[in-house]
C-alpha positions as CSV (number, residue, x, y, z in Angstrom):
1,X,-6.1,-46.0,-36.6
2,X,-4.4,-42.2,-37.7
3,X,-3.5,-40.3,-34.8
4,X,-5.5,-37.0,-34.5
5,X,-2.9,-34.3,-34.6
6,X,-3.2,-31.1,-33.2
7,X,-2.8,-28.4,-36.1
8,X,-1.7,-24.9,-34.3
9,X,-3.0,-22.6,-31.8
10,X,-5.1,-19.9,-34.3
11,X,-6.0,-17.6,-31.8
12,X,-6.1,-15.9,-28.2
13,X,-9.4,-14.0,-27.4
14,X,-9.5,-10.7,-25.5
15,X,-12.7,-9.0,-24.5
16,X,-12.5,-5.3,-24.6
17,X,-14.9,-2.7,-23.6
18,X,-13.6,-0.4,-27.0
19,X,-11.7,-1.9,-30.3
20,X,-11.1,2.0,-30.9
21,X,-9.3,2.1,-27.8
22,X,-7.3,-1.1,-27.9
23,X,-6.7,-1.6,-31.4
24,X,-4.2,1.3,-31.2
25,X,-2.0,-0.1,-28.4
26,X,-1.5,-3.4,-29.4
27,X,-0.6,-1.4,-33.0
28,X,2.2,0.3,-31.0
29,X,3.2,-3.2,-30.1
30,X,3.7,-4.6,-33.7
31,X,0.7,-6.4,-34.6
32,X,-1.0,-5.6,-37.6
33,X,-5.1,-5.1,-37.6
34,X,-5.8,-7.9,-40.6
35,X,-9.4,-7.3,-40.1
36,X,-12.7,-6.1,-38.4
37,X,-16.2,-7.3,-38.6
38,X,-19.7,-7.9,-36.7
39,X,-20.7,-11.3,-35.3
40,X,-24.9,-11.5,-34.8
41,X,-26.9,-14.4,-34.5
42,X,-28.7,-17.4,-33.1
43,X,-25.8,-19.5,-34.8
44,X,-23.0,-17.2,-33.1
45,X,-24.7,-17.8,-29.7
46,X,-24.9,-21.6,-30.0
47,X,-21.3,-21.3,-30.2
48,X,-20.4,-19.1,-27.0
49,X,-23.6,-20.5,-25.3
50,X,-24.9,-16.8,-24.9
51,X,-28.0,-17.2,-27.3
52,X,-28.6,-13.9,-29.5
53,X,-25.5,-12.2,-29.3
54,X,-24.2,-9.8,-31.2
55,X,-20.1,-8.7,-31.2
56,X,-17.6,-6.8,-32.9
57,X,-14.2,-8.8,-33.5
58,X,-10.8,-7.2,-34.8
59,X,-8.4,-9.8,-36.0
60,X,-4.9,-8.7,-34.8
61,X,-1.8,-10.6,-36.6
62,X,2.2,-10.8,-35.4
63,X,4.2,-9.6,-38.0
64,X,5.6,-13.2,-38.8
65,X,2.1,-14.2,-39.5
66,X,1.8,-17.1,-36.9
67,X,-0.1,-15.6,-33.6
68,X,-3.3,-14.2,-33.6
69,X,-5.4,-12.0,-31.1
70,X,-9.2,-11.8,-31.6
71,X,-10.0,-8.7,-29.6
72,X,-14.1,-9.1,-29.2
73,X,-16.4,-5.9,-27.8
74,X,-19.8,-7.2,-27.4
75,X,-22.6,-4.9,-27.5
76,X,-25.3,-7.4,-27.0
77,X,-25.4,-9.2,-24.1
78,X,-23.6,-7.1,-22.1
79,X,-20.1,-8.2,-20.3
80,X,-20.9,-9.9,-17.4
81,X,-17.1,-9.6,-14.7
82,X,-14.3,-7.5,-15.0
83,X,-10.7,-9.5,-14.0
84,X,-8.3,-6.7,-15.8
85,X,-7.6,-6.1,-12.1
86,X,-6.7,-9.6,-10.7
87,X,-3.3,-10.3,-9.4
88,X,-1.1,-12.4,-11.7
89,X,-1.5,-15.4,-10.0
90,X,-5.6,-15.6,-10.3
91,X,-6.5,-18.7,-11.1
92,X,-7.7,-19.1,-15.2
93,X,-6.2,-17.5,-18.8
94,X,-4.7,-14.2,-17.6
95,X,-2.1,-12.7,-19.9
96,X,0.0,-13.1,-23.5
97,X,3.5,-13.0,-23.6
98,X,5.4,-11.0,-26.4
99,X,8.5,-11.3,-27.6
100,X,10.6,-8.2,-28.8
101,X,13.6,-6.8,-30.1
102,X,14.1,-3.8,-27.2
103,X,12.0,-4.3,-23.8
104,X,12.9,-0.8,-22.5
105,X,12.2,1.2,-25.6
106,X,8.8,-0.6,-26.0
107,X,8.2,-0.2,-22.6
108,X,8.7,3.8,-23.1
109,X,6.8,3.7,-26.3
110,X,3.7,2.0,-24.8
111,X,3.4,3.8,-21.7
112,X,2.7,7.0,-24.1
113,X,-1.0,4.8,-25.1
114,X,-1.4,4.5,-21.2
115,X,0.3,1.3,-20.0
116,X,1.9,0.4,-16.7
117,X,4.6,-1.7,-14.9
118,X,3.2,-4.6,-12.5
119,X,6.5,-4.7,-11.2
120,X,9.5,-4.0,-12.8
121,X,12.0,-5.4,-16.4
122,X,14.0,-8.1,-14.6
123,X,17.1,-10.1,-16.0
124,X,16.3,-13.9,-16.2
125,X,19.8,-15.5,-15.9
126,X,21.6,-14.5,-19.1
127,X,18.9,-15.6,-21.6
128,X,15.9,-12.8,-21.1
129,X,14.7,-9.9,-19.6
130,X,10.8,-10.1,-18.6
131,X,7.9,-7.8,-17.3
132,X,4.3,-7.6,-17.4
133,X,2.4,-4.4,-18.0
134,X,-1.0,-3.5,-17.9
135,X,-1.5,-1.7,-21.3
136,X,-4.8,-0.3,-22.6
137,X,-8.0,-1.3,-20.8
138,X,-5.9,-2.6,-18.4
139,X,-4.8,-5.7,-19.8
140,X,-2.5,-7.4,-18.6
141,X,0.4,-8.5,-21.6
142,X,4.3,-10.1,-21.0
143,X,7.1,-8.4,-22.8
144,X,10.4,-10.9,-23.2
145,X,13.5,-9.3,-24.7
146,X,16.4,-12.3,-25.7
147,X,19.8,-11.5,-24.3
148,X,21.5,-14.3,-25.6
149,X,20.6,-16.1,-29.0
């Protein structure tokens, strides 16, 4: 019998409260908005277990085309828990990690859209510097600059 092979990983979903507020940070970061659109129906609830929902979805892309975000607002049913506050080591999916080319001028350039430091850019032996910010909404996103290739 064929093995069943796992493809890739298409996307990571992000619940927002406003795509008109996030869309533009995680712009600033380098992804690309590829598209936008409204999910309603019986059939979309069977899917999330929600019944009649109704969402709007942006599809954010990484410039090389591989990672995906689906940032989802829904307006119907309402959201039901808030965890943009928990601590980093709260127990479930909590953050996406980023690589890119200059940690402290992104840093600089995203704190202009609102986001914060958890803690501080630290050196990881000789091979990163790491930090999690909270950037629009709250979210909580990993920024990983490569020191050595």
């Amino acid at each position: 019998m064929a093995e069943n092979k796992l493809i890739r990983m298409d996307n990571v979903g992000i619940v927002v409260e406003s795509l008109d507020n996030v869309i533009p940070f995680f712009m600033e970061l380098g992804l690309k908005l590829e598209g936008r659109a409204t999910i309603e129906g019986e059939w979309a609830g069977r899917v999330t277990g929600l019944g009649n929902q109704c969402v709007e979805i942006a599809m954010m892309v990484t410039p090389d085309g591989h990672s995906r975000l689906e940032l989802s607002q829904f307006l119907s049913p309402t959201t039901v828990s808030d965890h943009r506050t928990a601590p980093v080591n709260t127990l479930g999916y909590l953050r996406v990690m980023f690589t890119v080319e200059d940690i402290d001028e992104m840093v600089s350039r995203l704190s202009k859209h609102g986001a914060q430091l958890v803690g501080e850019i630290v050196q990881y032996q000789d091979s990163y510097r790491l930090c999690y910010i909270r950037g629009a909404e709250g979210i909580l996103i990993g920024l990983a600059e490569q020191t050595r290739s």
